[in-house]
PyMOL Python script that loads the backbone (N, CA, C, O; Angstrom):
from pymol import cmd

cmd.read_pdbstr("""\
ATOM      1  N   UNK A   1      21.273   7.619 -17.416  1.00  0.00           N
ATOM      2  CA  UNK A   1      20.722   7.734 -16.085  1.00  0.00           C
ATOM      3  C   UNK A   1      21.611   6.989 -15.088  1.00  0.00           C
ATOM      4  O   UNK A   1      21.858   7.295 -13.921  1.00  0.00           O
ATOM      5  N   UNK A   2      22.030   5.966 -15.788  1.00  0.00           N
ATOM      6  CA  UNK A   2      22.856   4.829 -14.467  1.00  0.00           C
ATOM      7  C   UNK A   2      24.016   5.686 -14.558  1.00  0.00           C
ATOM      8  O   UNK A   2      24.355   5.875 -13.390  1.00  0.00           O
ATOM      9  N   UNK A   3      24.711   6.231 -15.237  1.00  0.00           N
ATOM     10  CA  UNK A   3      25.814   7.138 -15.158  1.00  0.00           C
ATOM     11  C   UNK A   3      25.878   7.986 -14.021  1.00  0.00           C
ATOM     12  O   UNK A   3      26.594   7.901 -13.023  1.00  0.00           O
ATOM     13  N   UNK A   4      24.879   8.944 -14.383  1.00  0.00           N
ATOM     14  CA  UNK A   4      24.216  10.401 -13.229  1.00  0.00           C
ATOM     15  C   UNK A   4      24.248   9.659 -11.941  1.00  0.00           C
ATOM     16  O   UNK A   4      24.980  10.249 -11.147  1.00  0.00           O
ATOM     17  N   UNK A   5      23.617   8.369 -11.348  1.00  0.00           N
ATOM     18  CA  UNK A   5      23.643   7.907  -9.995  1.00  0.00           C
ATOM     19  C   UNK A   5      24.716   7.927  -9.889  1.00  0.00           C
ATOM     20  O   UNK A   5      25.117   8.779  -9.096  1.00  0.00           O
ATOM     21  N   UNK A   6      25.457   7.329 -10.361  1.00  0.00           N
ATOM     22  CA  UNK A   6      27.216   6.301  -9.990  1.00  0.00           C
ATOM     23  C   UNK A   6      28.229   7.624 -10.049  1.00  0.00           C
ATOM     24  O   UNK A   6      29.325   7.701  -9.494  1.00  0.00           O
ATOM     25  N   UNK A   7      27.426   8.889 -11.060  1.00  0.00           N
ATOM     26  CA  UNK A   7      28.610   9.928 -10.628  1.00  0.00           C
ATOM     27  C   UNK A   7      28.731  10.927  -9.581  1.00  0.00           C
ATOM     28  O   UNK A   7      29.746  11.428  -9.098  1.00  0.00           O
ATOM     29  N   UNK A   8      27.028  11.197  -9.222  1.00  0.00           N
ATOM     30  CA  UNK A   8      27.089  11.623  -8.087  1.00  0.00           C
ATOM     31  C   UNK A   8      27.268  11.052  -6.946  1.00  0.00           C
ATOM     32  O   UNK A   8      27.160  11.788  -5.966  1.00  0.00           O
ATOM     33  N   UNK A   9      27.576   9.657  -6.723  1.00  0.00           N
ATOM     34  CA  UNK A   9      28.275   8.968  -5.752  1.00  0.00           C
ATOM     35  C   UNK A   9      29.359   9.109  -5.855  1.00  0.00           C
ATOM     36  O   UNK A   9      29.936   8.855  -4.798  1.00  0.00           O
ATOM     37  N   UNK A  10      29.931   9.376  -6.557  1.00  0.00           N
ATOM     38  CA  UNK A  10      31.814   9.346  -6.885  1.00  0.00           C
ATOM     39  C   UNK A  10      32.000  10.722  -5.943  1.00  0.00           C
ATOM     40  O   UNK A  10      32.665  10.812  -4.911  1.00  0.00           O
ATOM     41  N   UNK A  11      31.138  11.868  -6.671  1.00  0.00           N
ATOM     42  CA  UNK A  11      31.811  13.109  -7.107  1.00  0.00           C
ATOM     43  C   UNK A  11      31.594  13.473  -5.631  1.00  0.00           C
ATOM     44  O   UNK A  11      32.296  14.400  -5.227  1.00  0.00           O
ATOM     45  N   UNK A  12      30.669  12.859  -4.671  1.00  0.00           N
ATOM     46  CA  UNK A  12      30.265  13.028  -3.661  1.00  0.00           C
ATOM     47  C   UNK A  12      30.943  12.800  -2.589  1.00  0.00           C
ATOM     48  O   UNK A  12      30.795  13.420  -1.536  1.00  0.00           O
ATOM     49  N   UNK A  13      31.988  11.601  -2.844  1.00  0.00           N
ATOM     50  CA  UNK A  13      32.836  11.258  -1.953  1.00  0.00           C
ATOM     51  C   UNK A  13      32.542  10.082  -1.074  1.00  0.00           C
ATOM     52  O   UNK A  13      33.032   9.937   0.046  1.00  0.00           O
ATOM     53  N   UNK A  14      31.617   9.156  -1.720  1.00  0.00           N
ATOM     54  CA  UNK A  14      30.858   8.178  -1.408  1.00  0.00           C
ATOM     55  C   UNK A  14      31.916   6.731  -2.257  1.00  0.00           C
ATOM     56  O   UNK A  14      32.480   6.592  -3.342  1.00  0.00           O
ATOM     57  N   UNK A  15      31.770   6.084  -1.293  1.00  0.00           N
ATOM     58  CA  UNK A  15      32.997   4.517  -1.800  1.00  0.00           C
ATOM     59  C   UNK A  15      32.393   3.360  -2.900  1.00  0.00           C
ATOM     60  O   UNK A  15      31.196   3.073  -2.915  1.00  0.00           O
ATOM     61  N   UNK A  16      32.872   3.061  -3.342  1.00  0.00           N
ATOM     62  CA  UNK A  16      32.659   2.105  -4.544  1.00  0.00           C
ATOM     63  C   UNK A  16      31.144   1.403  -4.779  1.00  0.00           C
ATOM     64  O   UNK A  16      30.565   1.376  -5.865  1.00  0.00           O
ATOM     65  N   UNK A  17      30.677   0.887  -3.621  1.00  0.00           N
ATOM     66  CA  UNK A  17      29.596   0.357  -2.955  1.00  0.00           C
ATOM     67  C   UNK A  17      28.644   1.051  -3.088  1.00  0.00           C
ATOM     68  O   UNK A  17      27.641   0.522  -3.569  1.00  0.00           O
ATOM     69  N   UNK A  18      28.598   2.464  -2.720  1.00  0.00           N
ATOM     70  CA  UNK A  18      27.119   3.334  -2.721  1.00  0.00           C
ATOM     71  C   UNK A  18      27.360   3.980  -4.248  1.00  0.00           C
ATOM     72  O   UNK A  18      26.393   4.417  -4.870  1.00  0.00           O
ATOM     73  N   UNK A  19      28.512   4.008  -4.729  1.00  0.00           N
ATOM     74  CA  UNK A  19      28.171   4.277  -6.310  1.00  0.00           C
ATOM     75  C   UNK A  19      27.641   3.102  -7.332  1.00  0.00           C
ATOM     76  O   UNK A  19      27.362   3.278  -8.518  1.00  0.00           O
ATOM     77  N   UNK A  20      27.565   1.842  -6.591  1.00  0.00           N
ATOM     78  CA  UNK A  20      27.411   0.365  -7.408  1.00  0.00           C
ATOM     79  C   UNK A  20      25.675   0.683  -7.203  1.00  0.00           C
ATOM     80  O   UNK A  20      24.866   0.658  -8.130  1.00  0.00           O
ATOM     81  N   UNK A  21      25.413   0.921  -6.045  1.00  0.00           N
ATOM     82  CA  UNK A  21      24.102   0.936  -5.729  1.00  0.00           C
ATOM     83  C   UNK A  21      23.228   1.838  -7.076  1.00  0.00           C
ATOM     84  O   UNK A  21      22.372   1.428  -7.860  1.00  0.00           O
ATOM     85  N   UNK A  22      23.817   3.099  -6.940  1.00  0.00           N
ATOM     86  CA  UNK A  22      23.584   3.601  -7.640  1.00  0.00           C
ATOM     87  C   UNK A  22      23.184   3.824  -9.027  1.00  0.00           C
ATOM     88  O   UNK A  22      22.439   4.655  -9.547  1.00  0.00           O
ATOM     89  N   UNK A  23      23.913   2.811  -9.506  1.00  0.00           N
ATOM     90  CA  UNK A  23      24.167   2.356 -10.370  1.00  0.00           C
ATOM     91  C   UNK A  23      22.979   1.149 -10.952  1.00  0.00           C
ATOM     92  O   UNK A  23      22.438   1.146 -12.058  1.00  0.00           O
ATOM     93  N   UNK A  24      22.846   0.471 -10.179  1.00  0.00           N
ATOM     94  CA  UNK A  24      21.731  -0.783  -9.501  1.00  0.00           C
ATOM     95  C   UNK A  24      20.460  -0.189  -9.265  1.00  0.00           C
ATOM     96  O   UNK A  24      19.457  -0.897  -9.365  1.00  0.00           O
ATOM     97  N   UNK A  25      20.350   1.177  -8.924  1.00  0.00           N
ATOM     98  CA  UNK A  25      18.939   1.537  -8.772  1.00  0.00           C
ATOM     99  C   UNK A  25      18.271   1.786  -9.758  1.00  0.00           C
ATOM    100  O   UNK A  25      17.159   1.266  -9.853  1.00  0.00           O
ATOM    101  N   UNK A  26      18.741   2.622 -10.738  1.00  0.00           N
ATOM    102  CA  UNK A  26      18.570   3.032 -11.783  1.00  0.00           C
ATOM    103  C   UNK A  26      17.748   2.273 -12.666  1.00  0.00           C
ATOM    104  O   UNK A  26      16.617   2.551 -13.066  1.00  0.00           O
ATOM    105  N   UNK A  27      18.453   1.282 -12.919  1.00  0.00           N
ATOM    106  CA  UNK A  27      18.149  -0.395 -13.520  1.00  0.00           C
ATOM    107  C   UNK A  27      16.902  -0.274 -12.742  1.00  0.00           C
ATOM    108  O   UNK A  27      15.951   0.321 -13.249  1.00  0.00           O
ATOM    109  N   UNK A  28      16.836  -0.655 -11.850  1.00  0.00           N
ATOM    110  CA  UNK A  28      15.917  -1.148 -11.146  1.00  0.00           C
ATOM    111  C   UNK A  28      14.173  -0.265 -11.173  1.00  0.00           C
ATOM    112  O   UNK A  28      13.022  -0.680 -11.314  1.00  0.00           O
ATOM    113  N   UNK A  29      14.703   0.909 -10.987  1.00  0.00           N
ATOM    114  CA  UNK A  29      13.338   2.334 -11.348  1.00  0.00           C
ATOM    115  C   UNK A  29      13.278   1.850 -12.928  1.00  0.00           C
ATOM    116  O   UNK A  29      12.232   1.367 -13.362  1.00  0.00           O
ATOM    117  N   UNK A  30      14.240   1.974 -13.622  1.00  0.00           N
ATOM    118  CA  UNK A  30      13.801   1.742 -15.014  1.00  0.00           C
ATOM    119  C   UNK A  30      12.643   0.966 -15.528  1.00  0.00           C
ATOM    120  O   UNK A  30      11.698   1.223 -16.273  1.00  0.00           O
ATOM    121  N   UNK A  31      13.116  -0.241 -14.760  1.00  0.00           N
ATOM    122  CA  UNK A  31      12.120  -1.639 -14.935  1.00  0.00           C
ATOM    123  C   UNK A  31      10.688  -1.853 -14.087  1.00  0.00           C
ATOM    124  O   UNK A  31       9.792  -2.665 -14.318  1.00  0.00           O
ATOM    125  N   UNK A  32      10.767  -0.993 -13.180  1.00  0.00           N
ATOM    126  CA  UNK A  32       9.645  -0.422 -12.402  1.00  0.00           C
ATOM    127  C   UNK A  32       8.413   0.207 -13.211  1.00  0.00           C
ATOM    128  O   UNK A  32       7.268  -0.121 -13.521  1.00  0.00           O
ATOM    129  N   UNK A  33       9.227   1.223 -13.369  1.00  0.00           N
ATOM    130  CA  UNK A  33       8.679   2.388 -14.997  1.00  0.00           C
ATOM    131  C   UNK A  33       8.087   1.477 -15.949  1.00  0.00           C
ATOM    132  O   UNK A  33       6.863   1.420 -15.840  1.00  0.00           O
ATOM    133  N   UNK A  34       8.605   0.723 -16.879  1.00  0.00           N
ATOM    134  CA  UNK A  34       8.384  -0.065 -17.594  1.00  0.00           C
ATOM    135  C   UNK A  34       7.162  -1.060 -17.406  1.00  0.00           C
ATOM    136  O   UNK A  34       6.105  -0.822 -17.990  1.00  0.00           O
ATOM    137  N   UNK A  35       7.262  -1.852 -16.828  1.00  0.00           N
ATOM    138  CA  UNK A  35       6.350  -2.905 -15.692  1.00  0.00           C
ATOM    139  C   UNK A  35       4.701  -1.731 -16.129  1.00  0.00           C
ATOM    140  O   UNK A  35       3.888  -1.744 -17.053  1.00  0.00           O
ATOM    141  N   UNK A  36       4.840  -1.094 -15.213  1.00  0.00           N
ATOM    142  CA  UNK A  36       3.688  -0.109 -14.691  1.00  0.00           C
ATOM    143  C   UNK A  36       3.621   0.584 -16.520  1.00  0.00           C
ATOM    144  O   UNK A  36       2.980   1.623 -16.358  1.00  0.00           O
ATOM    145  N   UNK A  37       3.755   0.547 -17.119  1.00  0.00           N
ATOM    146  CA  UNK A  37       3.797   1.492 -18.029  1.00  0.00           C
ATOM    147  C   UNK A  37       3.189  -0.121 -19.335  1.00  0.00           C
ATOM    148  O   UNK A  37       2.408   0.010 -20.277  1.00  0.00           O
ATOM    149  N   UNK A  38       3.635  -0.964 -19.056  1.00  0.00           N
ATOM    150  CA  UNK A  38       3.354  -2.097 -19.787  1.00  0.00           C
ATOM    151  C   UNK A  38       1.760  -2.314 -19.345  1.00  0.00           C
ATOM    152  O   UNK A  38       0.868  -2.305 -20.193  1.00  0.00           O
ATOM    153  N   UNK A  39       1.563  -2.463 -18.260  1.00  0.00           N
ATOM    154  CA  UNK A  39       0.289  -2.617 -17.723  1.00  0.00           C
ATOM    155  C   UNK A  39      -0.959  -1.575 -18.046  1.00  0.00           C
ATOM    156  O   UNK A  39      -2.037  -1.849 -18.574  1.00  0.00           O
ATOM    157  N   UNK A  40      -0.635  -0.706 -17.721  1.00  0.00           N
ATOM    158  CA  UNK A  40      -1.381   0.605 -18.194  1.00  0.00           C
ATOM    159  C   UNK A  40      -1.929   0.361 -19.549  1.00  0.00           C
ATOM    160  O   UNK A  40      -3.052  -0.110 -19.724  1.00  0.00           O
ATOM    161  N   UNK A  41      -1.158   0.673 -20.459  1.00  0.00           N
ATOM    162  CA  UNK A  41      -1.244  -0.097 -22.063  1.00  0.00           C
ATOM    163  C   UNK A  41      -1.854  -1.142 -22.314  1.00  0.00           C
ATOM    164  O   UNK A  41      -2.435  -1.199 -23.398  1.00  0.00           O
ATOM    165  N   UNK A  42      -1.902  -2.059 -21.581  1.00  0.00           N
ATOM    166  CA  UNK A  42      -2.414  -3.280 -21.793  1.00  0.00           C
ATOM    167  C   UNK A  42      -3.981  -3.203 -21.487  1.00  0.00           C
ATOM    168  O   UNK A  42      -4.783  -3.854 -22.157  1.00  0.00           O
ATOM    169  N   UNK A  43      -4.267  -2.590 -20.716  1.00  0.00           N
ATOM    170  CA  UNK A  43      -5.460  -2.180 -19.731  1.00  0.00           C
ATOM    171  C   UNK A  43      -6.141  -1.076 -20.823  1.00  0.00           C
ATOM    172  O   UNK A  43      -7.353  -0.964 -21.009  1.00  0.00           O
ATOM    173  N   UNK A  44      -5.456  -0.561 -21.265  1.00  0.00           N
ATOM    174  CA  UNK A  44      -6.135   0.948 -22.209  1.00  0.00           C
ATOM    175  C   UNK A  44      -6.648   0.214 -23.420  1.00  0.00           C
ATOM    176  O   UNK A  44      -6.300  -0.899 -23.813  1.00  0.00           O
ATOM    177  N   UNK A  45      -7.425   0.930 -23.876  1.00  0.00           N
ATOM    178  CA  UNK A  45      -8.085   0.362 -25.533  1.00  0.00           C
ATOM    179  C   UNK A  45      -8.942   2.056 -25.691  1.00  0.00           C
ATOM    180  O   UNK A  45      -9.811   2.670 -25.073  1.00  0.00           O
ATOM    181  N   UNK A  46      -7.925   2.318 -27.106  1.00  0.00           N
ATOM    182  CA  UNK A  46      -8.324   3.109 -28.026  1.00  0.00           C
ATOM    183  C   UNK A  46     -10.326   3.097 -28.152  1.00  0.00           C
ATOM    184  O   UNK A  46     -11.001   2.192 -28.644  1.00  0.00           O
ATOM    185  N   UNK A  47     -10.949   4.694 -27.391  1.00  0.00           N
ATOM    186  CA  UNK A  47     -12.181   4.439 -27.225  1.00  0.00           C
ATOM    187  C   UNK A  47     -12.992   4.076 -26.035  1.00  0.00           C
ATOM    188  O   UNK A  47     -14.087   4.434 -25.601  1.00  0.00           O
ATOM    189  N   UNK A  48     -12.548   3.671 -25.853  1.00  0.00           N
ATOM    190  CA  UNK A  48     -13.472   3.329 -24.454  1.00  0.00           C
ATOM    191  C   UNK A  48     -13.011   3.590 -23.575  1.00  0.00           C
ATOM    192  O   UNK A  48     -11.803   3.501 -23.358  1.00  0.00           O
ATOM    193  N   UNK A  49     -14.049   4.080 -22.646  1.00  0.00           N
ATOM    194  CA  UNK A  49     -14.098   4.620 -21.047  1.00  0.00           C
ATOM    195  C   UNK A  49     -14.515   3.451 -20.140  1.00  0.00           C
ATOM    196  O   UNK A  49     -15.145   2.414 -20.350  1.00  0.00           O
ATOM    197  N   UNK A  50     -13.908   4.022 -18.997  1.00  0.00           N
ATOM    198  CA  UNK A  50     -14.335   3.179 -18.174  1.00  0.00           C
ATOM    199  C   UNK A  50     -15.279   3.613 -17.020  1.00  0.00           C
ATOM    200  O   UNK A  50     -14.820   3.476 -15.886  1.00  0.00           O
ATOM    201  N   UNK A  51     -16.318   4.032 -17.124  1.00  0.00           N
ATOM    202  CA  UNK A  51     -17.249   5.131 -16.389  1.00  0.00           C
ATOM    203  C   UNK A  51     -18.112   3.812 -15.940  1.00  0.00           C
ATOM    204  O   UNK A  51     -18.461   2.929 -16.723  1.00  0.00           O
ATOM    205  N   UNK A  52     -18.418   3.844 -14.409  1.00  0.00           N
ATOM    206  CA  UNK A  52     -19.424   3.137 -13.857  1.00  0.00           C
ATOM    207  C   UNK A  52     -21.205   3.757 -13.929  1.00  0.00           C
ATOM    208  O   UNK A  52     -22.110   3.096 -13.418  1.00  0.00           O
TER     209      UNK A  52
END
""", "prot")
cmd.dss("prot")
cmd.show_as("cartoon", "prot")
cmd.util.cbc("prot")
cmd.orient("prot")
């Protein structure tokens, strides 16, 4: 994925900087994803609803 950012900054014609970013975001959504995805899980239990 960090590849795909940093190459369509290259291939784009975009300077070192907005392909670093790119590069940097990736990382960054990843761990986003993760985070939120850790929580969720943590919160869930096999069975039970949460119906008021």
């Amino acid at each position: 994925m960090r590849s795909a950012f940093a190459l369509v900054c290259w291939v784009g014609g975009h300077d070192w900087t907005e392909a670093l970013f790119g590069y940097v975001a990736s990382i960054a959504f990843g761990a986003a994803i993760g985070i939120e995805s850790y929580m969720w899980f943590r919160e869930w239990k096999p069975g039970s609803s949460k119906r008021s």
